[in-house]
C-alpha positions as CSV (number, residue, x, y, z in Angstrom):
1,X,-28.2,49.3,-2.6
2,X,-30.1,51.6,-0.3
3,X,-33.3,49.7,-0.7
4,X,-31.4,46.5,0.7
5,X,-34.0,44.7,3.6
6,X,-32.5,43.7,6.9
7,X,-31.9,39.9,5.1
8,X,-30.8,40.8,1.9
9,X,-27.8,42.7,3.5
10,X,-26.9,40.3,5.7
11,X,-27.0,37.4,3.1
12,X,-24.7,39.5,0.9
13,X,-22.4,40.1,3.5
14,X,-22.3,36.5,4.1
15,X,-21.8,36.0,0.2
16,X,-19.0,38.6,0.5
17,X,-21.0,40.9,-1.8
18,X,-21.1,44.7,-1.4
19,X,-23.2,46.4,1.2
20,X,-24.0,50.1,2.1
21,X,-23.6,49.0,5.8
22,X,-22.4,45.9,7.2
23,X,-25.4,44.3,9.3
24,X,-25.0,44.5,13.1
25,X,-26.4,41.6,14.9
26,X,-26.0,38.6,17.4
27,X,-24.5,35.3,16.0
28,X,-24.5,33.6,19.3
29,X,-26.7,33.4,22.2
30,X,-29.4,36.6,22.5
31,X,-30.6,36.4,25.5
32,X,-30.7,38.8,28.8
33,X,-32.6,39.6,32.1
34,X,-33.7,43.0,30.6
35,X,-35.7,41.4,27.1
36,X,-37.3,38.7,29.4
37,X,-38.3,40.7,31.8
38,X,-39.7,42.8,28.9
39,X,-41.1,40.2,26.8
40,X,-42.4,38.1,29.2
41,X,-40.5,34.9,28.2
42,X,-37.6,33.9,30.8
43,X,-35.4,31.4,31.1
44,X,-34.8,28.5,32.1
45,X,-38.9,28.1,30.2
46,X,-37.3,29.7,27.0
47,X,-35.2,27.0,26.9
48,X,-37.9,24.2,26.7
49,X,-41.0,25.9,25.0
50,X,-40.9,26.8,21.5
51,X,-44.0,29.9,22.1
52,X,-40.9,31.4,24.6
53,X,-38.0,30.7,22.8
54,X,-39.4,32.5,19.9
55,X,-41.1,35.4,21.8
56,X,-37.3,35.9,23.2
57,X,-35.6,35.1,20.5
58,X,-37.6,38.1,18.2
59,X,-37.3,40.3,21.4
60,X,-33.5,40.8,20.2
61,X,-34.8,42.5,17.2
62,X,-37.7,44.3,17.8
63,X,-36.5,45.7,21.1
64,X,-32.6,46.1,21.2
65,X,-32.9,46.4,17.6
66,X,-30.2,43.6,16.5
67,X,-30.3,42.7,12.6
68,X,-31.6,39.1,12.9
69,X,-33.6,36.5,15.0
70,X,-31.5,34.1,16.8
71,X,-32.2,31.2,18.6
72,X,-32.0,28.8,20.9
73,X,-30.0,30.2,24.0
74,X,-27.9,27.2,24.8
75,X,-26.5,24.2,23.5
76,X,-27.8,21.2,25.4
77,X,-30.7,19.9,22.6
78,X,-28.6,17.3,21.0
79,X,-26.7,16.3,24.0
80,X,-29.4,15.6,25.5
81,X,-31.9,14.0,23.2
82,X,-28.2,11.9,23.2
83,X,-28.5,10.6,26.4
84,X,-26.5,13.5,28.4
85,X,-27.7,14.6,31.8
86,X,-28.8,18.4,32.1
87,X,-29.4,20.9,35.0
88,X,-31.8,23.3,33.6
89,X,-30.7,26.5,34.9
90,X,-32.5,29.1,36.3
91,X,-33.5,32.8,35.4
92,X,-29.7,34.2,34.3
93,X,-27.8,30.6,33.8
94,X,-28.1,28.4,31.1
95,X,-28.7,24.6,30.9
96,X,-25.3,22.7,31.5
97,X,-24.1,19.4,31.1
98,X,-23.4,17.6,34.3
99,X,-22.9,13.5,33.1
100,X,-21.8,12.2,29.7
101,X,-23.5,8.6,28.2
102,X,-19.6,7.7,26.9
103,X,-17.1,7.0,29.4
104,X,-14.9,4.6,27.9
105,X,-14.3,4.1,24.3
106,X,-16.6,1.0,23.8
107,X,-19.6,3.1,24.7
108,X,-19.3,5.5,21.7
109,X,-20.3,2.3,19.8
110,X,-23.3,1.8,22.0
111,X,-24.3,5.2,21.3
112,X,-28.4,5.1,20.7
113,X,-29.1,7.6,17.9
114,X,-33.0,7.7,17.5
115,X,-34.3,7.2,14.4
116,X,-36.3,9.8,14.6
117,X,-34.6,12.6,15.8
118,X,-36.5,15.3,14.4
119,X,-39.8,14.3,16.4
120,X,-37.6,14.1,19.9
121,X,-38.7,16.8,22.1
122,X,-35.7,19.3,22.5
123,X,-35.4,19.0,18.8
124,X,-39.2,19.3,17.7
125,X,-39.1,22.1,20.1
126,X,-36.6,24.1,18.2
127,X,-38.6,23.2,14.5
128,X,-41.6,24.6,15.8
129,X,-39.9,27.9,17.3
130,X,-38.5,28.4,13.6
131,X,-41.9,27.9,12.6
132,X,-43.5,30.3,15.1
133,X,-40.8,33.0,14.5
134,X,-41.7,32.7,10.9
135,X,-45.4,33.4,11.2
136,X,-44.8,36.4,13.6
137,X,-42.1,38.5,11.4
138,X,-41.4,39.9,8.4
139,X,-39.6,37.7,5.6
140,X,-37.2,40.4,5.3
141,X,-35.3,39.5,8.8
142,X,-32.9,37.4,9.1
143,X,-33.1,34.3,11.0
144,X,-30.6,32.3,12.2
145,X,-30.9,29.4,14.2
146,X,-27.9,27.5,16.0
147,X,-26.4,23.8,17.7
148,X,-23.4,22.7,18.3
149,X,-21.0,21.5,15.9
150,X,-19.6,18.4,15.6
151,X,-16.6,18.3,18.1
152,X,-18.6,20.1,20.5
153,X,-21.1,17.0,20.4
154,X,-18.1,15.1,20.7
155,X,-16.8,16.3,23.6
156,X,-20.3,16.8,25.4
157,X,-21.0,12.8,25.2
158,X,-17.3,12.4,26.1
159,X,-16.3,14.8,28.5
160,X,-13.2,17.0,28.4
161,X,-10.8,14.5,29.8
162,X,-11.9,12.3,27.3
163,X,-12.1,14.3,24.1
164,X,-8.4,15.8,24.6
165,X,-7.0,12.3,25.7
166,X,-8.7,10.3,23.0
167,X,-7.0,12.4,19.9
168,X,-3.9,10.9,21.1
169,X,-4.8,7.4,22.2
170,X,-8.3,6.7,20.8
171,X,-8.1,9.1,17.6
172,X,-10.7,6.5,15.6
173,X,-13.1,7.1,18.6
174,X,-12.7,10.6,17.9
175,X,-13.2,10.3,14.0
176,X,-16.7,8.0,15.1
177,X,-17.8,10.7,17.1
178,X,-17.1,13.3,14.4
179,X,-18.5,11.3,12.1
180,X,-21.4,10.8,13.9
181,X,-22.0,14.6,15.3
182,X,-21.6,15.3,11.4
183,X,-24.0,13.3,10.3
184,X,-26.8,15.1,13.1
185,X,-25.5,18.5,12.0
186,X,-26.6,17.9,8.3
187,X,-29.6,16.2,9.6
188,X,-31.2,18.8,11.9
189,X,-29.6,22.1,9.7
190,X,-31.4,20.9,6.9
191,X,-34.7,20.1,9.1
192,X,-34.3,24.0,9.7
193,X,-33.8,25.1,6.7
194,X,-37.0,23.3,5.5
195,X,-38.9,25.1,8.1
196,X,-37.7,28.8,7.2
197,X,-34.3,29.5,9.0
198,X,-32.2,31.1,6.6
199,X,-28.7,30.4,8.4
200,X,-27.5,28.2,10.8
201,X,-24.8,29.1,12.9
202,X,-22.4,26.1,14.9
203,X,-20.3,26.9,17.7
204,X,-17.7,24.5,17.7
205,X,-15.0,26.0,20.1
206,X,-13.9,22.3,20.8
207,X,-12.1,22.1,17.1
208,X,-10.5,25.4,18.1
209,X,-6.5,25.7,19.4
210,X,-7.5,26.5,22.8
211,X,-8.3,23.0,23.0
212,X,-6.1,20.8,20.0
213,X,-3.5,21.7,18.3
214,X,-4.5,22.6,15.1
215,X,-2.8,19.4,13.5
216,X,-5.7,17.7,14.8
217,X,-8.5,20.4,13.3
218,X,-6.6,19.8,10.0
219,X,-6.4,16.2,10.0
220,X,-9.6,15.0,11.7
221,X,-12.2,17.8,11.6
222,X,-11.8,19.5,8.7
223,X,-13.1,17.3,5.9
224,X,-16.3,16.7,8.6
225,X,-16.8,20.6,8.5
226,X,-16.4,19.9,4.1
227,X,-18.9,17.3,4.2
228,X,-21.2,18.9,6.4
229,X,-21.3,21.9,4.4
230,X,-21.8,20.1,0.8
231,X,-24.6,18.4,2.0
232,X,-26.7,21.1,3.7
233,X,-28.9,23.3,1.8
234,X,-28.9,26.3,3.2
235,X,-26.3,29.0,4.8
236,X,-24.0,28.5,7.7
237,X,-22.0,29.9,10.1
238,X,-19.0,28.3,12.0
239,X,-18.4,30.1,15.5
240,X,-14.6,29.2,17.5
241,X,-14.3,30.8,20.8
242,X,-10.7,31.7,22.2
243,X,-7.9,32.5,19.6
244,X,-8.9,30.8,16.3
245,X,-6.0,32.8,14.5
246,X,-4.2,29.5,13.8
247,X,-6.8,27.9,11.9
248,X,-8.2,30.6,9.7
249,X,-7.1,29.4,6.9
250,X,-8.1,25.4,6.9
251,X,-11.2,26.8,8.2
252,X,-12.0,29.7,5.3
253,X,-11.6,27.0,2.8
254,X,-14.5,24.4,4.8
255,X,-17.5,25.8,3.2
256,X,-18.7,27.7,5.9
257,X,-20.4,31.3,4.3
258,X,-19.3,33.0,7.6
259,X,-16.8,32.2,10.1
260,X,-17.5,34.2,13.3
261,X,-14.3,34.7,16.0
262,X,-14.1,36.7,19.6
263,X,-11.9,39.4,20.2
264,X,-8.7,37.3,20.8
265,X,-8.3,37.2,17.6
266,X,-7.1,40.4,15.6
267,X,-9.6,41.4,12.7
268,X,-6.7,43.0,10.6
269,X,-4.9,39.8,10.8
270,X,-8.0,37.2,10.0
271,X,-9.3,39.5,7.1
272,X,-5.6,39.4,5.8
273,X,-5.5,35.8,6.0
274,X,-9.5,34.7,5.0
275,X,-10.1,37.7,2.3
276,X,-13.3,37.3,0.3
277,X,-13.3,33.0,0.5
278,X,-15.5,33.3,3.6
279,X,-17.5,36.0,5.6
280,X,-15.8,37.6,8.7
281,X,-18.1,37.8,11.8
282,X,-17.6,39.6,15.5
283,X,-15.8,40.6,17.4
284,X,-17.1,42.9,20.1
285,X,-16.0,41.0,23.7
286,X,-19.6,40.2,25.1
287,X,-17.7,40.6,28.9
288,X,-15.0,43.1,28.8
289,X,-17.3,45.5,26.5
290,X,-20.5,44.9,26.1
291,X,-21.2,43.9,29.8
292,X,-18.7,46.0,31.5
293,X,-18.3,49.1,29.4
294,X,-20.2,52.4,29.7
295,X,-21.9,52.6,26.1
296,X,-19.4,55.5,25.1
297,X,-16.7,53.0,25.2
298,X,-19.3,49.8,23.0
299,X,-19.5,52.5,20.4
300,X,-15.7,53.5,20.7
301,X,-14.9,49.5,20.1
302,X,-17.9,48.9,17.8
303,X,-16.5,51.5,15.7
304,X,-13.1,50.5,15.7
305,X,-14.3,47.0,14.4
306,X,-15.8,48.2,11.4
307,X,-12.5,50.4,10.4
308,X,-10.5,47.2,10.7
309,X,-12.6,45.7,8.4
310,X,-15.4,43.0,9.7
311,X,-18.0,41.8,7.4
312,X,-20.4,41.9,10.0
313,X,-20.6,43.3,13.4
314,X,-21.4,41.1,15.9
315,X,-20.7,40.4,19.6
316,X,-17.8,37.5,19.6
317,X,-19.7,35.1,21.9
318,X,-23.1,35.2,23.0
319,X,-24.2,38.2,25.2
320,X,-24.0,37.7,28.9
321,X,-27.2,37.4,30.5
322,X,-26.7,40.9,32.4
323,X,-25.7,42.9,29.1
324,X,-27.8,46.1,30.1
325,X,-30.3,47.1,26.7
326,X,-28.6,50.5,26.7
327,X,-25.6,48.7,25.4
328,X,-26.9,46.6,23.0
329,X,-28.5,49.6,21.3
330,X,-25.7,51.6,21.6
331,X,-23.8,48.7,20.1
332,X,-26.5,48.8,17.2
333,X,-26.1,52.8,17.2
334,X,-22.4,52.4,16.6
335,X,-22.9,50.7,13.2
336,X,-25.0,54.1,12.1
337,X,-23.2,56.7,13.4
338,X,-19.9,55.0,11.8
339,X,-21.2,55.4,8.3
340,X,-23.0,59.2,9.2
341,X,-19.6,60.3,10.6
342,X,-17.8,58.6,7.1
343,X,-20.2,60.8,5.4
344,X,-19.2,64.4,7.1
């Protein structure tokens, strides 16, 4: 197993087979001040041009030495290509939503999906960074290319207010927007797929119990997350911010290879309740540590992570846009000194 490639470790780690070291990486969003300013490619133009997002996005690996290639840096695409107003950010903040097309239940079905939503701009523009990534590295690294999941799409042409009110009084208008986020998910995963990603990864805090209770995940998002998953051809990731620990176990049984959590939940506790059905992903806190810790104390963490039992090492949200390099290679250092130190 020592002659394992960057890819072929981190695809058996997702397939819950055995590694000589479990991958270190970045899940989630990749990108800071320091690997612009280095590489040339800064937001908010990362966001919007596929030659940037890619020349950022590979910055991750070949300069702080993460394990794969991930892309893009926010989550607006599908919102919107969807109709969804955007700010675009500037050098250290990403895109955000600031107006929804769905304000009353009606207008969900008066939604305009376009026919052909892989030639729309945001979403070409992410096809053709997959391509470009693919040309410029080697087949052996991982890529893994992310959008939101379907009750994050819900809630972004909704709103909050919306989303949390309509589970109670509108939940068909709920299971329409699910249906229909579903539906894009499969759609633009598989588009990926075709053009060389090897996982896609959807944060879909919005399903999580900081939001609904996790009645709700089991009874209206679940069996989305199922479908989605048989019909995509490829390998996938589901990311939940805040404490996911109630939903584990619907969720290790949806399909998803990995299932990637922050550090409010405990890792002894999810591996005792996911085991081998799914790969567990994180859980390093991209604020509290990785931001804000000298890297003594990243390596102190990262290494406690590992001993309790994580699949794969991974920051458990995307890396603030001030995350110094020193700590993301010490963060990557962590995952080698833990298994020279096992070997003493």
């Amino acid at each position: 197993m020592t002659d394992l490639t960057m890819k072929d470790r981190f695809i058996r780690a997702l397939e819950c087979k055995d590694v000589e070291k479990v991958p270190v990486c970045s899940v989630t969003q990749t990108g800071t001040i320091e690997l612009m300013e280095i590489c040339g490619a800064k937001w908010p133009e990362a966001h919007f041009d596929a030659e940037k997002m890619a020349t950022l996005a590979i910055a991750g690996y070949e300069v702080a030495g993460l394990e794969t290639i991930r892309y893009p840096f926010d989550g607006t695409d599908i919102p919107q290509t969807l109709g969804c107003k955007i700010v675009e950010g500037s050098y250290d903040t990403q895109p955000s939503i600031v107006d929804f097309p769905c304000k009353k239940p009606e207008d969900v079905h008066d939604l305009e999906i376009p026919e052909n939503l892989l030639e729309c701009e945001r979403v070409a523009t992410l096809l053709k960074a997959t391509d470009i990534v693919k040309e410029r590295v080697s087949d052996d690294i991982p890529v893994v290319a992310g959008m939101l999941g379907p009750a994050a799409l819900a809630l972004s042409l909704v709103g909050a207010k919306n989303y949390l009110m309509w589970f109670i009084s509108q939940p068909d208008t709920i299971r329409d927007l699910l249906r229909i986020g579903t539906d894009i998910c499969i759609e633009y995963s598989n588009a990926l797929f075709e053009h060389g990603a090897d996982v896609v990864c959807l944060p879909d805090s919005e399903a999580g119990p900081d939001l609904i209770p996790p009645e709700f995940f089991e009874m209206m998002i679940l069996d989305e997350y199922k479908r989605y998953n048989q019909k995509v051809t490829g390998k996938t990731i589901a990311h939940i911010c805040g404490d996911a620990s109630d939903i584990l176990e619907p969720l290790s049984t949806s399909g998803f290879d990995g299932i990637s959590i922050e550090e409010k939940v405990d890792v002894g506790y999810a591996k005792s309740i996911i085991g081998d059905k799914t790969c567990l992903i994180g859980n390093i806190s991209p604020v509290g540590t990785l931001l804000g810790m000298p890297p003594e104390q990243v390596k102190e963490e990262a290494k406690a992570c590992i001993e309790d039992g994580i699949d794969i090492l991974a920051p458990g949200c995307g890396l603030a846009p001030h995350t110094s390099l020193e700590n993301i290679r010490a963060f990557v250092a962590a995952r080698d000194e833990y298994y020279m130190e096992k070997e003493e």
